[in-house]
matplotlib code that plots the C-alpha trace (Angstrom):
import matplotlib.pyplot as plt

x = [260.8, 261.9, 260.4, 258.5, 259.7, 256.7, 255.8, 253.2, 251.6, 250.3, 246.7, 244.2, 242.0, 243.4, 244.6, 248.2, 248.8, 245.9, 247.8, 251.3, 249.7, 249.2, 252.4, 254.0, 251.6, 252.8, 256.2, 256.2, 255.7, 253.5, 251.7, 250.1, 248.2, 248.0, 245.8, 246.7, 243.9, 245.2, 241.6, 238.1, 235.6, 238.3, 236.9, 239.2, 236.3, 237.8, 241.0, 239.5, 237.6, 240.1, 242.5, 239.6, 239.4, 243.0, 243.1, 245.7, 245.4, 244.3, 244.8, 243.8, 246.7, 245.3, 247.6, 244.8, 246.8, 250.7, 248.8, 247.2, 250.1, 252.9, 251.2, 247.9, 249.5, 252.7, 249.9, 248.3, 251.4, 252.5, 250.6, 250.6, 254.1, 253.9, 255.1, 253.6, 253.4, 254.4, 252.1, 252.4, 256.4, 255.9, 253.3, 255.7, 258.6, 257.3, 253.8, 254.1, 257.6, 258.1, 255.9, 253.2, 256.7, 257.5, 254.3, 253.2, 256.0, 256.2, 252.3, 253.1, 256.3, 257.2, 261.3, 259.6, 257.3, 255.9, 253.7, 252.4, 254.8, 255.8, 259.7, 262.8, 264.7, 268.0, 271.6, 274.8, 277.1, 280.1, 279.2, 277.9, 274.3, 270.8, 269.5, 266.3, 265.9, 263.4, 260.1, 260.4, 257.5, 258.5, 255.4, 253.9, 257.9, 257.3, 261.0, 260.8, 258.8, 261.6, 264.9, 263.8, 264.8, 267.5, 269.8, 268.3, 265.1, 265.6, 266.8, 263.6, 261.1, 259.5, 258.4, 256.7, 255.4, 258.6, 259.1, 255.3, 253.6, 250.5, 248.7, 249.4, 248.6, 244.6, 245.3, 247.4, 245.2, 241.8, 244.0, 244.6, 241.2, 241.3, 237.8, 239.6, 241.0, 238.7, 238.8, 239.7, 242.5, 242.8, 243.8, 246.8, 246.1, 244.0, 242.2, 240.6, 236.5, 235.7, 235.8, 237.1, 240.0, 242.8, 241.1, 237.7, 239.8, 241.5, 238.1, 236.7, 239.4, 241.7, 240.2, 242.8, 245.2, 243.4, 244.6, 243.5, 246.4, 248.4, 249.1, 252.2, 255.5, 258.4, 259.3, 257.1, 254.3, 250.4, 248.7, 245.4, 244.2, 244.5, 242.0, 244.4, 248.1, 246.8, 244.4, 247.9, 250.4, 253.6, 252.7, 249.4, 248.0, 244.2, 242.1, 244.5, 242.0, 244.6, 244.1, 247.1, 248.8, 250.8, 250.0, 250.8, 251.7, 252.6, 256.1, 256.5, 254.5, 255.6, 254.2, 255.9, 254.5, 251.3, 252.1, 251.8, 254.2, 253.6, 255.8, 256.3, 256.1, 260.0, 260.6, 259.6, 262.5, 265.6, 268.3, 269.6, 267.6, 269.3, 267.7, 267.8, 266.4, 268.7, 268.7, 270.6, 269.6, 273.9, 273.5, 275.6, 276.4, 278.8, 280.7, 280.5, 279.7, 278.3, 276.9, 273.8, 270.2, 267.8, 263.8, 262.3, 258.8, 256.8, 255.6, 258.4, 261.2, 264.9, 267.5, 271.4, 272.6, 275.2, 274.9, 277.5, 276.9, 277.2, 279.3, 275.5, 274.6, 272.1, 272.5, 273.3, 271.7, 273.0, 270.6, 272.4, 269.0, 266.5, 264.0, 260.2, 258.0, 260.8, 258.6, 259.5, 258.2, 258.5, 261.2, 264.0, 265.5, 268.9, 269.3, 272.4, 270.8, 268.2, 269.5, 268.3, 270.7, 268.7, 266.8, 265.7, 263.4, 263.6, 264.1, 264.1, 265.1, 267.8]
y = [-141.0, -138.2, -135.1, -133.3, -129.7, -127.1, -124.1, -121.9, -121.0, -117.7, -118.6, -116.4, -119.1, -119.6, -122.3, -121.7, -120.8, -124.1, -126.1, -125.1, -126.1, -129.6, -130.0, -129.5, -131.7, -134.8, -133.5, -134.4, -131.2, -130.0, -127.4, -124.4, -121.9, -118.2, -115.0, -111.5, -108.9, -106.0, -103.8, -103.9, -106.0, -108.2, -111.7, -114.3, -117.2, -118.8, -119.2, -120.7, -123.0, -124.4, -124.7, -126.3, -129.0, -129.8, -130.4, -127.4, -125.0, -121.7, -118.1, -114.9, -111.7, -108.3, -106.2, -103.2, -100.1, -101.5, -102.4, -98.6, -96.5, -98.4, -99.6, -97.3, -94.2, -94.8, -95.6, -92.0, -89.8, -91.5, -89.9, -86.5, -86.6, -87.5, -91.1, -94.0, -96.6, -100.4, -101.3, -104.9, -104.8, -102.6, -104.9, -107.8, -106.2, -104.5, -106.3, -110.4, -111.2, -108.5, -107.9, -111.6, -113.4, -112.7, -112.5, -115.8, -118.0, -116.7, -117.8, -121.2, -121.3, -122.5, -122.2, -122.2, -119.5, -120.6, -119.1, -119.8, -117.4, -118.5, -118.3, -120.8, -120.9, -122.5, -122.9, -122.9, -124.8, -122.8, -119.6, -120.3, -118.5, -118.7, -117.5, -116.6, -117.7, -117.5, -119.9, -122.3, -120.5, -117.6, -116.0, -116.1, -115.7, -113.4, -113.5, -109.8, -108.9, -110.5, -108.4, -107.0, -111.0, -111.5, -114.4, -115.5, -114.7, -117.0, -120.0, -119.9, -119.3, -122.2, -121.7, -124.7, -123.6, -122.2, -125.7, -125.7, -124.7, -122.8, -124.5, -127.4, -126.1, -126.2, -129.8, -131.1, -128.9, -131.1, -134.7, -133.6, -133.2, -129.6, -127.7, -124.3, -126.2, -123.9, -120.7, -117.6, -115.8, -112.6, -109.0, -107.4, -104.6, -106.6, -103.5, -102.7, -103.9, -106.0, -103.8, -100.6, -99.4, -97.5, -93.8, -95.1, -95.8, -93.0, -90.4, -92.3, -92.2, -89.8, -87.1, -84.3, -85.9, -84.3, -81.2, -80.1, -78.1, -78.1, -80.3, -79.5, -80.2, -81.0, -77.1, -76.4, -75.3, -75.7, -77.6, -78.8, -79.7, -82.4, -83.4, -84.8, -86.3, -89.8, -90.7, -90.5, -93.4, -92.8, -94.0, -93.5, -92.3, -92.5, -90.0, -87.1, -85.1, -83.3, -82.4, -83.1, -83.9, -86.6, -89.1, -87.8, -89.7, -89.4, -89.2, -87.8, -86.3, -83.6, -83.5, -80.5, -78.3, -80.2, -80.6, -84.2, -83.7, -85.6, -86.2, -88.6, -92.2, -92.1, -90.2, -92.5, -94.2, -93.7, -96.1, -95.0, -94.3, -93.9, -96.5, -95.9, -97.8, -100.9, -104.1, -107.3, -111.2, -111.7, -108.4, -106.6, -105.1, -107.6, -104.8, -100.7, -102.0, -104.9, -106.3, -108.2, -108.5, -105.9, -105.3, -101.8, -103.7, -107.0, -108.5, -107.2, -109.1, -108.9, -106.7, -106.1, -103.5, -102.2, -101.3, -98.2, -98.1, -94.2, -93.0, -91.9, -95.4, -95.1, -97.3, -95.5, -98.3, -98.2, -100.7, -101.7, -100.9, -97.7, -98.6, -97.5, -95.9, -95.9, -95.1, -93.6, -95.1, -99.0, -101.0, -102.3, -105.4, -107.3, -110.6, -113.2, -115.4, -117.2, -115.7, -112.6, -110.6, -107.6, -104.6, -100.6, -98.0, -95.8, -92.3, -91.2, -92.1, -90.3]
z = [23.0, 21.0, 22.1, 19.5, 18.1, 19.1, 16.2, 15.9, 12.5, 11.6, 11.0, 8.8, 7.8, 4.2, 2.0, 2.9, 6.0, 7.0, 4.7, 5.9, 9.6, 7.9, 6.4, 9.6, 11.7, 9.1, 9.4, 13.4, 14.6, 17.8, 16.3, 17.5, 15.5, 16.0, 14.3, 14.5, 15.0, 13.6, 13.2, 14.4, 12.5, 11.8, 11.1, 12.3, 12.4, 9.7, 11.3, 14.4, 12.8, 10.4, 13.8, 15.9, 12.5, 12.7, 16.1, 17.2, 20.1, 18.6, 19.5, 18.9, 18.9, 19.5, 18.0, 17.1, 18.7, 17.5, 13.6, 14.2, 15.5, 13.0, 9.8, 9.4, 10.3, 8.1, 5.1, 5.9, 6.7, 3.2, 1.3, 2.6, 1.9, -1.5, -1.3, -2.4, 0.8, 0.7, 4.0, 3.3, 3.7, 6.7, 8.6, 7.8, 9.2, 12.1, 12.6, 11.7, 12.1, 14.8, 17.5, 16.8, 16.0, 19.2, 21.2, 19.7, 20.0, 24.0, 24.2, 23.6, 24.4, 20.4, 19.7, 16.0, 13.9, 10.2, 7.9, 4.5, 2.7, -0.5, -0.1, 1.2, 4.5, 3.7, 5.9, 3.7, 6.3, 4.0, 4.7, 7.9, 7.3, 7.0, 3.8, 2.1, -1.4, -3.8, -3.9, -6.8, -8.2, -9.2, -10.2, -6.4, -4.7, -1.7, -0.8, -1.7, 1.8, 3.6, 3.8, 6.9, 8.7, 10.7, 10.9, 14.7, 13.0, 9.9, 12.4, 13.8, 11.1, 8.6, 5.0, 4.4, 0.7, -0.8, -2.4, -4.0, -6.9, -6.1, -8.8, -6.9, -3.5, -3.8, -4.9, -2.2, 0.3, -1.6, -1.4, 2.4, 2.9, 3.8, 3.3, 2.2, -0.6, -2.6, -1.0, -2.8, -2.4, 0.4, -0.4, -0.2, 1.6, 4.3, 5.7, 3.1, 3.1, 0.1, -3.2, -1.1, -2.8, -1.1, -2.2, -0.8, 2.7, 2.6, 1.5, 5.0, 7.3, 6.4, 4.0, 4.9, 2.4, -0.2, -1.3, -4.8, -6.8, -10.0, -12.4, -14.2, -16.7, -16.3, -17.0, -14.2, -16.6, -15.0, -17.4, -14.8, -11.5, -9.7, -7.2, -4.6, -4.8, -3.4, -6.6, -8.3, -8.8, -11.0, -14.5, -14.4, -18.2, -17.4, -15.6, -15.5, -17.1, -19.3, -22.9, -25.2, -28.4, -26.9, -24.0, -20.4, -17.5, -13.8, -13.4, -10.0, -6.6, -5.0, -1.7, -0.8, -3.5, -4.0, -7.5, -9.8, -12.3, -15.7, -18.8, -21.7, -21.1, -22.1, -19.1, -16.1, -17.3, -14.7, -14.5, -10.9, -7.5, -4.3, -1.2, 2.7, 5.8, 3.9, 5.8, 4.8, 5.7, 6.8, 8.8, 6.9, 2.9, 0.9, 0.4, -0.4, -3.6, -5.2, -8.2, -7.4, -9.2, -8.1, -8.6, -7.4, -6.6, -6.0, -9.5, -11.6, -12.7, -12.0, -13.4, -13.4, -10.8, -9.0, -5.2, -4.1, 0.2, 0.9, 3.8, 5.4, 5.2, 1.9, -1.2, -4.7, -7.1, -10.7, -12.9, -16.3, -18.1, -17.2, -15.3, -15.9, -13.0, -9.9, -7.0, -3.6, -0.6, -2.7, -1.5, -4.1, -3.6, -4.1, -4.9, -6.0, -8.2, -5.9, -2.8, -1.1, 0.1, 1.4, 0.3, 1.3, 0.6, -2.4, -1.4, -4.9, -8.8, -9.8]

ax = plt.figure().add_subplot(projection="3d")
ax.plot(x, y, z, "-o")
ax.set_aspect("equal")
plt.show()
């Protein structure tokens, strides 16, 4: 008898990653399930019980001081630089398929990690690699988190919903049986309390972030005060507190002179930015330069681009069309057609 293949699932208690645990279970698999804790007060009940009704060994992660010291501190020192923080791509990088990919498939001893992300693992025998493509629905893809994978990585990890519609994920979830068919959906930032927003977190935990100062031109001319670069996101309009002739928005934060800078709507349009800390899913660039289809954040849609690899290892990205609100600190993303190819960090638009 045919010896079956051991994963473990990421577990938080949800719809998709209890679903994906199913899926697998009907697929022949020996499944495990695992939870990260990543802060205190945490409630991981959920989890437990939906692994204790499918009949899985369950465990529990502690990851507190590695979520602390990587994703929280990186959120904080974020904004006292200025930059606007992409914490879920961190945690996912660093955190999930980092330290619990590895720490969880040792606990049981699984050759095989999945999770309830909504993207596709595929092998193209021609090229000889793993790839990462895009879920078939594209409005809840989440192959944009994962540029960071590498090909060992991707030979070990299962995306069992990539090939599902989340309209029809409750459904198969309700036919299955599954009692968080009905369960609504988690937030993104997960360490955030119900209805706390990320000012309200930060006000708490970190209130030296907020340095009043000046609101100003492009020309450099003071035109307010702002109350604190972090209640600022570029292309904000509201709540700027600015009387004017013409509609102001945010168009950059400078963390070094404490300054929000605000223009025309016309001018958060840039149609270059230059990108470091670039990873690609082959482990390498397809070549100093590329054409490829990029996006500069989760929930926008694709666009034309050129890639130009700098000799100090950055990425000059050249869009074929402007692009509105370029933010430092979001990640911008490369794709060939369905295929990711990788990603980086925007430093700046250009």
């Amino acid at each position: 008898m045919t010896e079956k293949k051991k994963v473990v699932v990421a577990m938080s208690g949800g719809v998709d990653s209890t679903l994906t645990a199913r899926l697998l279970q009907e697929a022949g698999y020996d499944v495990h399930g695992a939870s990260m804790m990543l802060f205190d007060g945490q409630d991981l009940s959920d989890a437990a019980k939906m692994a204790d009704f499918l009949g899985i060994p369950h465990t529990v992660i502690d990851l507190r001081d590695i979520y602390k010291d990587i994703v929280l501190r990186y959120f904080v020192d974020s904004y006292q630089k200025g930059i606007t923080p992409n914490p879920c791509v961190l945690c996912d990088f660093k955190v999930k398929f980092g330290v619990f990919y590895d720490r969880a498939r040792a606990f049981f001893d699984c050759p095989y990690f999945a999770t309830g992300h909504y993207a596709r693992i595929t092998y193209d025998p021609d090229r000889g690699f793993y790839e990462v493509d895009k879920a078939l629905d594209l409005k809840k893809d989440q192959s944009y988190m994962m540029y960071h994978l590498t090909q060992d990585q991707l030979a070990h990890i299962i995306f069992s919903l990539g090939r599902i519609h989340k309209t029809d994920t409750r459904k198969i979830a309700k036919d299955k049986g599954l009692p968080v068919y009905n369960r609504p959906e988690s937030q993104d930032i997960c360490f955030l309390g119900q209805g706390e927003t990320y000012v309200d977190y930060l006000e708490k935990h970190a209130p030296q972030v907020f340095h009043p100062g000046d609101i100003v031109d492009l020309d450099g001319r003071v035109l307010g005060k702002h109350k604190g670069i972090p209640r600022y996101t570029i292309g904000q309009r509201r709540g700027l507190g600015i009387a004017s002739r013409h509609p102001l928005y945010v168009v950059a934060l400078d963390g070094k002179k404490n300054q929000v800078i605000v223009g025309s709507n016309e001018d958060l349009f840039r149609q270059r930015l230059l990108a470091d800390d670039l990873d690609f899913t082959d482990g390498q660039a397809p070549g100093e330069t590329f054409l490829c289809e990029a996006k500069i954040r989760y929930g926008v849609s694709v666009h034309p681009a050129e890639v130009h690899i700098q000799r100090d290892g950055r990425a000059r990205v050249v869009f074929d069309e402007p692009q509105r609100a370029i933010t430092t600190g979001q990640s911008v993303v490369f794709y060939d057609g369905d295929r990711l190819i990788g990603g980086g960090t925007i430093v700046r638009p250009l």
